[in-house]
C-alpha positions in Angstrom: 0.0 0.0 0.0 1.7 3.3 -1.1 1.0 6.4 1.7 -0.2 9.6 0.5 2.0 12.2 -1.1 2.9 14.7 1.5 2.1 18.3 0.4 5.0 20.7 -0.7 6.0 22.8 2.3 5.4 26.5 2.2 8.1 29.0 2.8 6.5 29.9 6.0 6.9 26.6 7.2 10.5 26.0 5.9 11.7 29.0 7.8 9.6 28.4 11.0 9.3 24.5 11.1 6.2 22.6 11.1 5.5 22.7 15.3 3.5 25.0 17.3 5.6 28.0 17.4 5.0 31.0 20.2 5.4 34.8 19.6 8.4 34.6 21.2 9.8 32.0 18.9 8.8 33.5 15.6 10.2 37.0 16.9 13.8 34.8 17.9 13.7 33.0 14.6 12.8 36.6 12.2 15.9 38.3 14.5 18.5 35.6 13.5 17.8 35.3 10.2 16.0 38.5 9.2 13.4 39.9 6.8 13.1 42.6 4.2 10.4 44.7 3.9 9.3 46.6 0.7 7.1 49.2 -0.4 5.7 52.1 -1.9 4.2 55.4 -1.0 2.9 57.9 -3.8 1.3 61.0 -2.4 -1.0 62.7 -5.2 -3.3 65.6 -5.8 -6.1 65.4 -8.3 -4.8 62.0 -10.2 -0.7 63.8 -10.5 1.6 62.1 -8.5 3.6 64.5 -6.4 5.7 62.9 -4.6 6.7 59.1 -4.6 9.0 56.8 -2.4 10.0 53.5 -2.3 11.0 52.6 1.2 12.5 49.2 2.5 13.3 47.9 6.3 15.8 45.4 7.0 14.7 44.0 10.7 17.1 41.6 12.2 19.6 41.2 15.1 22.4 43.5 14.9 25.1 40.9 15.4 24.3 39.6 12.1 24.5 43.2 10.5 27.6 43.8 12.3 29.2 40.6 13.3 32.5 41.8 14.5 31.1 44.7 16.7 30.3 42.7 19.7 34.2 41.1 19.9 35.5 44.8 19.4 33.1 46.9 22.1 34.2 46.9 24.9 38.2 47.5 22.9 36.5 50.5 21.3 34.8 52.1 24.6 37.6 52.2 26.7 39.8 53.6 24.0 37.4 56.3 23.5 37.2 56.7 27.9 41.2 56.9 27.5 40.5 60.1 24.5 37.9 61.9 26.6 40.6 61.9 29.7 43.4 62.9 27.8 41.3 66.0 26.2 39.6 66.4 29.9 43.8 67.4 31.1 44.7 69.1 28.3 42.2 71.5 28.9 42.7 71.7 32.5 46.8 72.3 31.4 45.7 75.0 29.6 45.9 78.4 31.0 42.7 80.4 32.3 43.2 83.5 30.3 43.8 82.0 27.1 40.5 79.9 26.5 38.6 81.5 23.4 40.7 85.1 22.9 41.8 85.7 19.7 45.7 85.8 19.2 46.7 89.3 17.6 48.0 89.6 13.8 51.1 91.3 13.3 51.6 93.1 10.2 
């Protein structure tokens, strides 16, 4: 006895499996792999079209945008800590009469 032909899966079901899914888990598996979304927007007057737009969103996790930012933070922000110090004494080394007055031209 042959069994019946299973039915062709839909994309929906390739991406999100063919179990009960929550919110939770459809939100979790749209972030990791992500989604494009496309559209249009024409504003018109009396049938002229004034002003059109095409418009897309790309919604995902930004570790997949940006793989190499999350190894590199914490690198990053304590370089820039280090920059904001150094610029924090060398305006405190500065003089109090010389911050903002002009320095005369001789002719």
């Amino acid at each position: 006895m042959k069994s019946p032909r299973q039915p062709a899966a839909t994309d929906a079901e390739l991406v999100l499996g063919t179990e009960d899914a929550s919110l939770l888990d459809i939100v979790d598996n749209v972030l990791n792999k992500g989604v494009v979304l496309s559209g249009d927007v024409t504003i018109a007057l009396a049938q002229v079209d004034l002003i059109y737009a095409r418009l897309s969103l790309l919604l995902c996790a930004a570790d997949r945008v940006l793989p190499a930012e999350n190894a590199d933070f914490m690198e990053r922000h304590h370089h820039r800590h280090q920059l904001r110090l150094a610029r924090a004494r060398q305006r405190a080394a500065k003089p109090a009469g010389t911050a903002g007055r002009a320095v005369p031209r001789t002719k």
